[in-house]
C-alpha positions as CSV (number, residue, x, y, z in Angstrom):
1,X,0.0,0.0,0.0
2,X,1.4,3.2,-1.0
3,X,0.0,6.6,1.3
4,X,0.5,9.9,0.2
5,X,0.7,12.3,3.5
6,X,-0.6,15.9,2.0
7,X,-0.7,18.6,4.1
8,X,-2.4,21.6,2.4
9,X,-1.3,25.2,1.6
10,X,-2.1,28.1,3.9
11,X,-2.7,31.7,3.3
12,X,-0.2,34.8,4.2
13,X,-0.6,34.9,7.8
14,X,0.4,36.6,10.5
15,X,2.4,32.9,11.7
16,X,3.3,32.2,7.7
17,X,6.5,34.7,7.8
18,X,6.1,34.1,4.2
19,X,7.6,37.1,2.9
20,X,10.2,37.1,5.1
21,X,11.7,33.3,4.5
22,X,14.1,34.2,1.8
23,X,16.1,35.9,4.4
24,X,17.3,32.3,5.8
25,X,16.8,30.4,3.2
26,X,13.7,28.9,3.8
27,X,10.2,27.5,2.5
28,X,8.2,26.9,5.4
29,X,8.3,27.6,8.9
30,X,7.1,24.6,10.8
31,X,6.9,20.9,9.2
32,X,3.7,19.3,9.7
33,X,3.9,16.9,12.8
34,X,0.5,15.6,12.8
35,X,1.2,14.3,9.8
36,X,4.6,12.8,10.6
37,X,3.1,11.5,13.4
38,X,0.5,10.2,11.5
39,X,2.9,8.6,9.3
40,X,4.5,6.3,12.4
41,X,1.1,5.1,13.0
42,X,0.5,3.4,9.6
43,X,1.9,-0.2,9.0
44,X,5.4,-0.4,8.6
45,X,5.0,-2.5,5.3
46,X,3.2,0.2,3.9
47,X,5.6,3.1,1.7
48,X,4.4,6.4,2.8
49,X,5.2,9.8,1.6
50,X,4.9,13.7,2.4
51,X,4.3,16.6,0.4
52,X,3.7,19.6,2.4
53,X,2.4,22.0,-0.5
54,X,3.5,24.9,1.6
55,X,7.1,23.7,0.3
56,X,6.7,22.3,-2.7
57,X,3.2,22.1,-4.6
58,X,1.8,18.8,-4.8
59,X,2.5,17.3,-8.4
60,X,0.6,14.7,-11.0
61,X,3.4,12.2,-10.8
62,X,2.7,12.1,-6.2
63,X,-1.0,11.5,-7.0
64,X,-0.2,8.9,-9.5
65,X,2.1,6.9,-7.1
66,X,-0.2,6.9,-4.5
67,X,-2.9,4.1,-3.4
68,X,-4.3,6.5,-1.0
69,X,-4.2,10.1,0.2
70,X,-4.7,11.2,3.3
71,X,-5.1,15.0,4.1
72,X,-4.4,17.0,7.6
73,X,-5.9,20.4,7.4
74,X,-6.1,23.3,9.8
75,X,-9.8,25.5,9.5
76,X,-7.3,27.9,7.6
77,X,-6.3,25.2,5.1
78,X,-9.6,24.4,4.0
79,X,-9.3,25.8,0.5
80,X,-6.4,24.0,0.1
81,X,-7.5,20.6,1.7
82,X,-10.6,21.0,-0.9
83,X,-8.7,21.1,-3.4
84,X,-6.1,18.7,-2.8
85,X,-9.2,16.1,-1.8
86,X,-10.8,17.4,-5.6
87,X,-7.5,16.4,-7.2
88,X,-7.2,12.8,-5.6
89,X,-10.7,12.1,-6.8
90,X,-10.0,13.0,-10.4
91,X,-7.4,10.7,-9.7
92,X,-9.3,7.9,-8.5
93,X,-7.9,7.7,-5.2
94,X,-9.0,6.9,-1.8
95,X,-9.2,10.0,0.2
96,X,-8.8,10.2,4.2
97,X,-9.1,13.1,5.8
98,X,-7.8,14.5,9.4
99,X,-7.4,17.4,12.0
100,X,-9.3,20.3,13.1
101,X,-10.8,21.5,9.9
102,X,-13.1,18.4,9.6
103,X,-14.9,18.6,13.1
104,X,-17.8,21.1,12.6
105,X,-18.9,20.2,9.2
106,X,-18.4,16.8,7.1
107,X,-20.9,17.5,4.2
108,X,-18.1,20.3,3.4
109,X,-16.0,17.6,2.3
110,X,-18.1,15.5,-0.3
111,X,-14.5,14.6,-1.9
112,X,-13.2,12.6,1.4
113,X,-14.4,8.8,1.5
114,X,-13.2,8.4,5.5
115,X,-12.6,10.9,8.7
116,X,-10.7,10.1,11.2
117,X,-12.0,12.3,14.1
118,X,-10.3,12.4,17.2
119,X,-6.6,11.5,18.5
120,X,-5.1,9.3,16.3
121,X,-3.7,7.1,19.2
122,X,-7.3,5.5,20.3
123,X,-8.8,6.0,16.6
124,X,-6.2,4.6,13.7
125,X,-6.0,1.0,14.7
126,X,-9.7,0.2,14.3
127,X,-10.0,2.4,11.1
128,X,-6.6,0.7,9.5
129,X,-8.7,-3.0,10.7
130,X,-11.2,-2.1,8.3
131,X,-9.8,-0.5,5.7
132,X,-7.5,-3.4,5.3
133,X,-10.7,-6.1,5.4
134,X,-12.7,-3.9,2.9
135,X,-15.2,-2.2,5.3
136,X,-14.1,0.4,6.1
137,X,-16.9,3.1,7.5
138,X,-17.2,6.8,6.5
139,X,-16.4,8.2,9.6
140,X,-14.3,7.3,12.9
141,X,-13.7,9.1,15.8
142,X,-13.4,8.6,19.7
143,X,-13.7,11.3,22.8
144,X,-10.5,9.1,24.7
145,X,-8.2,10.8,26.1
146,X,-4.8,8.5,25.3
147,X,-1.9,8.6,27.6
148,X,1.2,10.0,25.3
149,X,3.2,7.2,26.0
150,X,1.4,5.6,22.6
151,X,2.6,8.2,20.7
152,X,5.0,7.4,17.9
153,X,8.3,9.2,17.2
154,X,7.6,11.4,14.1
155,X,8.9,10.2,10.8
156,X,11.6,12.6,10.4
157,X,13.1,11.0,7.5
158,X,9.7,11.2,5.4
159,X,10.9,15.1,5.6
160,X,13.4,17.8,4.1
161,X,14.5,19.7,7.1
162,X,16.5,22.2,5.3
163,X,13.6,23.8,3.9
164,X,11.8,24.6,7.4
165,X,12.9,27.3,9.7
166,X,11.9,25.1,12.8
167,X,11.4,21.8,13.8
168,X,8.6,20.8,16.2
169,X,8.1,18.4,19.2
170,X,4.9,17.7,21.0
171,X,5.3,17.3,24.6
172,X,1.5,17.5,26.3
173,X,-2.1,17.8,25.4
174,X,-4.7,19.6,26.9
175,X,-4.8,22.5,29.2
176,X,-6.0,23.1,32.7
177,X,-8.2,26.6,32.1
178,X,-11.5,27.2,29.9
179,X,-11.6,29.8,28.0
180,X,-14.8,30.3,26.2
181,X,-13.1,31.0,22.9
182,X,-10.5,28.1,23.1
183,X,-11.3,25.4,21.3
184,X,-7.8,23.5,23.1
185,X,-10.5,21.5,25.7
186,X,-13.1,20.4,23.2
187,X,-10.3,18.5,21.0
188,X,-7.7,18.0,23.6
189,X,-9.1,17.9,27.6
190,X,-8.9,19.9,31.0
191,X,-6.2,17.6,32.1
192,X,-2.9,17.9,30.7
193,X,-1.2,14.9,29.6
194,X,2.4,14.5,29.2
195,X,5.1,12.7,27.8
196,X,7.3,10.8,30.4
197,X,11.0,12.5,30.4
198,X,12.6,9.2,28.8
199,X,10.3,9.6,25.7
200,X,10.7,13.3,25.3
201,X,14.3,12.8,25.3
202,X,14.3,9.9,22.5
203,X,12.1,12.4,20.7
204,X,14.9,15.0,21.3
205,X,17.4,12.7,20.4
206,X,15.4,11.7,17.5
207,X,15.7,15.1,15.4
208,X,19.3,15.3,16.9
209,X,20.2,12.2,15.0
210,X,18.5,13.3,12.5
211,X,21.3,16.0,11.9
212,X,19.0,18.9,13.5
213,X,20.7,22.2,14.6
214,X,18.6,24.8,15.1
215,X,15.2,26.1,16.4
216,X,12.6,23.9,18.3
217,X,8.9,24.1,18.6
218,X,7.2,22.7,21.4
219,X,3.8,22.9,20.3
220,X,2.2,22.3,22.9
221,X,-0.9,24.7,23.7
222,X,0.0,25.1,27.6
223,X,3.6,23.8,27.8
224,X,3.7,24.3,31.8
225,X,-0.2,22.9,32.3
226,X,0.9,20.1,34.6
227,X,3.3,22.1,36.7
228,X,4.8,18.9,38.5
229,X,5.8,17.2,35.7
230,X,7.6,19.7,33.7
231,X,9.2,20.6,36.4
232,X,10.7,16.7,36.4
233,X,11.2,16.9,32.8
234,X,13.1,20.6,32.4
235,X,15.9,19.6,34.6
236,X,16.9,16.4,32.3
237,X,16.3,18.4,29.2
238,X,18.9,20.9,30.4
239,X,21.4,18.3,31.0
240,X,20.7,16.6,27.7
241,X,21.1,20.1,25.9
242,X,24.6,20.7,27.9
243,X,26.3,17.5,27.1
244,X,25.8,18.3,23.4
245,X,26.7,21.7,23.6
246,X,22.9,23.2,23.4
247,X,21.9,22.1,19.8
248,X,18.5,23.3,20.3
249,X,16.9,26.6,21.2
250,X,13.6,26.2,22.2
251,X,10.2,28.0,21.9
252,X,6.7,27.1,23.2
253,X,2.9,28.4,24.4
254,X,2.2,28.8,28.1
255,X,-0.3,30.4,30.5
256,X,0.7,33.7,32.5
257,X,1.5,32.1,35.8
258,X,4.9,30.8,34.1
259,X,5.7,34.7,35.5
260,X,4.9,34.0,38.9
261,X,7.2,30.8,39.3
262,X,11.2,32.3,39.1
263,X,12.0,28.6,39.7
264,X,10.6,27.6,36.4
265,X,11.7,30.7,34.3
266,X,15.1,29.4,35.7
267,X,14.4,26.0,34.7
268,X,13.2,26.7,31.1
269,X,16.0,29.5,30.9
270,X,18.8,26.6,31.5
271,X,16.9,24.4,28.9
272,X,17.9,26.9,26.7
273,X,13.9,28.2,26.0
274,X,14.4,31.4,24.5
275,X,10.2,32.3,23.5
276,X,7.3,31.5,24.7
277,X,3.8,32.8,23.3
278,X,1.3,33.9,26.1
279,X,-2.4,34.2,25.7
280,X,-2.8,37.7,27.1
281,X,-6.1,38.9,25.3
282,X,-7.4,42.3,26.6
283,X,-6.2,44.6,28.9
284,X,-10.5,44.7,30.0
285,X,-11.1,42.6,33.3
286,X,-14.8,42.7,32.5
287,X,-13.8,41.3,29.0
288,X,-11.4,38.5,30.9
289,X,-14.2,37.4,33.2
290,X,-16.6,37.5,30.3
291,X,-14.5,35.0,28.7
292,X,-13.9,32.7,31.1
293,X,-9.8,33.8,31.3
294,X,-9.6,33.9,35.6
295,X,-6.1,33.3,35.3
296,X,-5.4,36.8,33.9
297,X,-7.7,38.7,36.2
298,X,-5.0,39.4,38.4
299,X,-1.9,39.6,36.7
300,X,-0.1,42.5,36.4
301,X,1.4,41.7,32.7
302,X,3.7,44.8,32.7
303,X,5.8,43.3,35.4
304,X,5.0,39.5,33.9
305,X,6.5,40.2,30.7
306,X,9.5,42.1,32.1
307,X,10.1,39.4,34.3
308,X,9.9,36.6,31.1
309,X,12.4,38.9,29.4
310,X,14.8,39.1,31.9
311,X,14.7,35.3,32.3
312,X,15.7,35.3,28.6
313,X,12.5,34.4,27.1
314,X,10.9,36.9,24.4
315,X,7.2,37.3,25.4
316,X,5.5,36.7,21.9
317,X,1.4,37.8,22.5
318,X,-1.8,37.1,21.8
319,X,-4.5,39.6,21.6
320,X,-8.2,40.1,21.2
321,X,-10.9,42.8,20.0
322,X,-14.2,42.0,19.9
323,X,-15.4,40.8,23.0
324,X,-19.4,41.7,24.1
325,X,-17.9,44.0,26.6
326,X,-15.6,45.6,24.3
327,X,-16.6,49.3,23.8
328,X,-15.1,51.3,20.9
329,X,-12.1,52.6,23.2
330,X,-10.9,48.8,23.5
331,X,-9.0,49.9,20.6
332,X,-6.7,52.8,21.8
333,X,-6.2,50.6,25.4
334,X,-5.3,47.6,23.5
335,X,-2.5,49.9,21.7
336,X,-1.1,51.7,24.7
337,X,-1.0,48.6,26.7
338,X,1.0,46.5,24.5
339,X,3.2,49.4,23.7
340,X,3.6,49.7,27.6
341,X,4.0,46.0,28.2
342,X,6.6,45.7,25.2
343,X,5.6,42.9,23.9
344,X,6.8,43.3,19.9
345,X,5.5,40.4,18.1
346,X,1.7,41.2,19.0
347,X,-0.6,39.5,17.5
348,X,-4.1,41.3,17.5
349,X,-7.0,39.3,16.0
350,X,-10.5,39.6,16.2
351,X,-12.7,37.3,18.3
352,X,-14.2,34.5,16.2
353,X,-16.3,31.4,17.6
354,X,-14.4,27.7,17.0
355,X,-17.0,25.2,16.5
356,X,-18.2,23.4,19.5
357,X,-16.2,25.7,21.8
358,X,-18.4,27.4,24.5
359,X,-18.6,30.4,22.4
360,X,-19.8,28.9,19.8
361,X,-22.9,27.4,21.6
362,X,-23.2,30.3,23.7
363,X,-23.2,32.4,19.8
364,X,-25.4,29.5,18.2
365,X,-28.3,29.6,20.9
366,X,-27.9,33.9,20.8
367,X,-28.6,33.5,16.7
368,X,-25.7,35.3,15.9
369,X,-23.1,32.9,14.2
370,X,-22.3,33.5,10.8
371,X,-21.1,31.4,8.1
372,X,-18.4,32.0,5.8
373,X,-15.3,32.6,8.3
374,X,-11.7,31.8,6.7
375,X,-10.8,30.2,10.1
376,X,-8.5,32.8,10.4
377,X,-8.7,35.8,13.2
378,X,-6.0,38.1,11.4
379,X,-7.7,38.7,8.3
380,X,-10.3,41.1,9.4
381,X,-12.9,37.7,9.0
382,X,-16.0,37.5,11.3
383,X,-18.5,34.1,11.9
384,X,-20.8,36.3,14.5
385,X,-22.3,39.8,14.8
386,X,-20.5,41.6,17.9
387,X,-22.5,43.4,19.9
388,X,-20.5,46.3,18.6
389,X,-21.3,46.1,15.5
390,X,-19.6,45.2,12.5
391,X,-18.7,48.1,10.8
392,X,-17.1,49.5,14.3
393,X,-15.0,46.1,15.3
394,X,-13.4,45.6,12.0
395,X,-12.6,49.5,11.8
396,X,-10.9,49.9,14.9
397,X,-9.5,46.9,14.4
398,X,-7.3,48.0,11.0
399,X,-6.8,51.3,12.7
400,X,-5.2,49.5,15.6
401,X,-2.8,47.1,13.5
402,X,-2.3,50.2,11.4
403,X,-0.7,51.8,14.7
404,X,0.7,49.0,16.3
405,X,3.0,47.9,13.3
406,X,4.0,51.6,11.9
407,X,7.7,51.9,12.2
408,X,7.9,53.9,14.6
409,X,5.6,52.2,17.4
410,X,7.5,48.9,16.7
411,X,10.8,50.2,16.6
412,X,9.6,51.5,20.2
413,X,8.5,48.4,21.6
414,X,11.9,46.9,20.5
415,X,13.4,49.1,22.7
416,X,11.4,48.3,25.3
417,X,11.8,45.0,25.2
418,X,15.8,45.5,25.1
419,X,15.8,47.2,27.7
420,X,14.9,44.5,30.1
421,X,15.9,41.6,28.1
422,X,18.5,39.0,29.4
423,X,20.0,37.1,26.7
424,X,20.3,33.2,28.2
425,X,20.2,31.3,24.7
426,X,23.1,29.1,24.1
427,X,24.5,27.6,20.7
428,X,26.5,28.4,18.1
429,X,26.0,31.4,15.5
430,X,24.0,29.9,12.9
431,X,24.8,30.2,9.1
432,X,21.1,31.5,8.7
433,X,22.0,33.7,11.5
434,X,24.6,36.0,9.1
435,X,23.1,35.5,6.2
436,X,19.9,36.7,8.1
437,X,21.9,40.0,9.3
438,X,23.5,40.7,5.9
439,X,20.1,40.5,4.0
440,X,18.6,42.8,6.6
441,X,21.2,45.4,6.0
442,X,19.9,45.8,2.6
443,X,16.1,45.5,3.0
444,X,15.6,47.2,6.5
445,X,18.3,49.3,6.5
446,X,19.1,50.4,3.1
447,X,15.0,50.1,1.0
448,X,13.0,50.3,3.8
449,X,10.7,53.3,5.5
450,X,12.3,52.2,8.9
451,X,15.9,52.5,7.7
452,X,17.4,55.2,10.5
453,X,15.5,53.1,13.5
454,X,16.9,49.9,12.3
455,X,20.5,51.7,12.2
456,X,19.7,53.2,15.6
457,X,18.6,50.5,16.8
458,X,21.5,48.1,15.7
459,X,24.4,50.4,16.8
460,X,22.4,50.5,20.5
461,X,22.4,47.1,21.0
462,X,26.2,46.7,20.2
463,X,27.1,49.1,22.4
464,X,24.5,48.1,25.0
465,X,23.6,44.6,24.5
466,X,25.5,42.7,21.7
467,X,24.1,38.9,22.7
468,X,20.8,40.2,21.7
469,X,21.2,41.2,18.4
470,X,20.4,37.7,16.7
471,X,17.4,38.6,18.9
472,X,16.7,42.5,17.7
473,X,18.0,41.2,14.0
474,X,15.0,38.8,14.3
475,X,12.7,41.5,15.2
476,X,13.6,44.0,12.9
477,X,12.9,41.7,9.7
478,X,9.9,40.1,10.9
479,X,8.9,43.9,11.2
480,X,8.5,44.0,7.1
481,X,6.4,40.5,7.6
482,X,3.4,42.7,10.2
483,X,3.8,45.7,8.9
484,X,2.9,44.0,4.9
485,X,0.1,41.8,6.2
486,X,-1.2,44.4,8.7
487,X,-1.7,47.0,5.5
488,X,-3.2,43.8,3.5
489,X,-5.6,43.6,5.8
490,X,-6.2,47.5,6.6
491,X,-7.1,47.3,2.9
492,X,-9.5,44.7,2.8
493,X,-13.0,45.4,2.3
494,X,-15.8,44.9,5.1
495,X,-17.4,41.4,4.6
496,X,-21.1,42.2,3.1
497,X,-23.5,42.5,5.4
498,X,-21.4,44.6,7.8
499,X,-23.3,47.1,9.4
């Protein structure tokens, strides 16, 4: 049996740094794990095979190999997992699709002849029984919960790792808070499940062998959600990292408390963690109580994300307009509190309902979902009439990207951020690293409106802080990336029916 492992092609996002991947040398940013994962799961007698079409499209002659094709989408890769699902047809191939994008809707998908639905762990034996006997069902899917240690390593060698600026590891599931907007419980539980230390490192190991050097991405969507155990695990990944000379520097997603623990900021700091994406939302308590986010009530994020940087971690943020209690002056707060904070890679989207999320039946019995969202909440989409009003939310919302990613407010926040910033990442200089700093020479600092505060800011940090400049390098080209999709969006026209 031959599968074909497609994962679909995404739009310019604010995560694509699509624009900006020449500067290293890149096609993609993050390799598609499920899918490799996926891949471990299938028979080993079977020959299997990846196309990520955000690296290379999918061709004639992959389609033609294959017996089957199975597809892993996102709700932003629909379009794309549509047509790659068309394509196999025309082809007369068996389709089976996967992931996120298939739980709300399968009529979507007339093209796909089997869903898996669910964690692959508990679902692909029974499906692969079938299949193999001839009768096989349309759909599959199971609410368990498996314990991680039936996880497979991913198939690295099914992959091209030069053409992805990070790899990515998976070490928990689920997340201990329930956010009304966060779809994180309804596919992956309250309780966080983890990976035992022994199989993390073989994973670690795994991509080491591999020939790995670079960036790591621990996907997980609350890294530090079972407190006790990572703090087992961080102390053997350090070591692991320090007998090979720190091949890795590592990123990840965590909840705000990570601030109020210095023992764990220490600990993740000598793992050689180096950013970590927080949830932060809306500087409106009524909005975070609205939504269900208790756990940022109290926090006083200005001395949080100081504290994060000073630990060595860039704070990279999430943020959200559109809440019911939102009022039209959410807009200018959200802007002088991020600017205050100094948190530079902000991303603002507007609130959208995930299907089956609490928002979404809370939006559903209101009557005010909407169809036709992209799945995507930087693009100026909406699937539900704010109490706001259209018209209002998606204006101030363009206005406020339009402010937060002008050169001169992100140059600002820049300097905010190096001003408390403790580098802590070990490893060596990276080729990507110089050819990363030549290239930006020319397009930030030679063609670019923001020329004089990239200069400024370069010549500060060597005089002030020269092991962050890989760090402020970083920052200043991903600035092209926001400040390009932010105008794309500024100029995008109201959906119809905004009023």
């Amino acid at each position: 049996m031959k599968a074909l492992l497609v994962y679909p092609s995404y739009p310019d996002t604010f995560w694509s740094f699509r624009s900006i991947l020449p500067f290293v040398s890149k096609k993609a940013a993050f390799p598609p794990l499920g899918l490799l994962t996926v891949a471990a799961l299938l028979p080993e007698e079977w020959e299997k095979r990846v196309v990520d079409a955000n690296v290379a499209p999918l061709g004639d002659a992959d389609l033609e190999w294959a017996d089957l094709v199975m597809v892993s989408a996102m709700l932003v890769q629909v379009p794309g997992a549509k047509e790659v699902m068309r394509r196999a047809k025309l082809a007369g191939k068996t389709v089976i699709a996967g992931g996120p994008a298939f739980r709300a809707n399968l009529e979507e998908f007339p093209d796909a002849d089997h869903f898996i639905i669910g964690e692959s762990e508990v679902v692909m034996d029974a499906f692969l029984n079938d299949f193999e006997h001839g009768t096989a069902k349309r759909q599959y899917g199971s609410s368990e919960r498996p314990d991680l240690s039936l996880t497979p390593l991913p198939a690295w060698h099914l992959l091209k790792m030069k053409d992805y600026v990070s790899m990515a590891v998976q070490y928990s599931r689920g997340c201990p808070f329930d956010c009304e907007f966060c779809g994180i419980m309804v596919m992956n539980g309250r309780r966080p499940r983890v990976k035992s230390p022994e199989q993390m490192l073989r994973e670690f190991q795994s991509l080491y062998d591999a020939g790995w050097r670079d960036s790591v991405f621990i996907v997980d969507d609350n890294f530090i959600g079972n407190l006790v155990q990572v703090k087992q695990f961080l102390p053997r990944l350090a070591a692991w990292q320090k007998q090979r000379n720190y091949p890795f520097k590592l990123m990840t997603e965590a909840s705000v408390n990570l601030a109020q623990d210095s023992e764990l900021m220490e600990m993740m700091s000598a793992a050689n963690f180096h950013k970590v994406f927080i949830g932060i939302e809306t500087p409106s308590t009524q909005s975070l109580v609205e939504c269900g986010k208790k756990q940022n009530v109290t926090a006083d994020f200005g001395s949080a994300v100081r504290d994060i940087h000073q630990h060595g971690m860039q704070v990279m943020g999430g943020f959200i307009v559109g809440f019911d209690s939102d009022t039209p002056s959410i807009f200018e707060q959200q802007h002088r509190f991020i600017q205050d904070i100094g948190v530079v890679t902000a991303m603002v989207g507007v609130l959208n309902a995930l299907p089956h999320t609490r928002l979404w039946d809370r939006l559903k019995a209101e009557g005010r979902l909407l169809d036709g969202w992209s799945g995507e909440n930087t693009d100026a989409s909406l699937n539900f009439n704010p109490l706001m009003g259209c018209t209002a939310l998606l204006d101030g919302y363009k206005k406020l990207l339009g402010a937060l990613y002008s050169p001169r407010k992100y140059y600002d926040r820049i300097s905010t951020f190096l001003h408390f910033y403790i580098p802590t990442a070990r490893g060596r200089i990276m080729r990507t690293d110089v050819q990363a700093f030549m290239k930006s020479m020319w397009s930030v600092g030679i063609i670019s409106p923001a020329r004089m505060l990239y200069w400024k800011l370069i010549f500060k940090t060597l005089l002030t802080k020269p092991k962050a400049l890989s760090a402020v390098v970083e920052l200043a080209i991903l600035g092209l990336h926001f400040e390009r999709v932010s105008h794309r969006v500024m100029e995008s026209p109201s959906p119809e029916g905004c009023m």
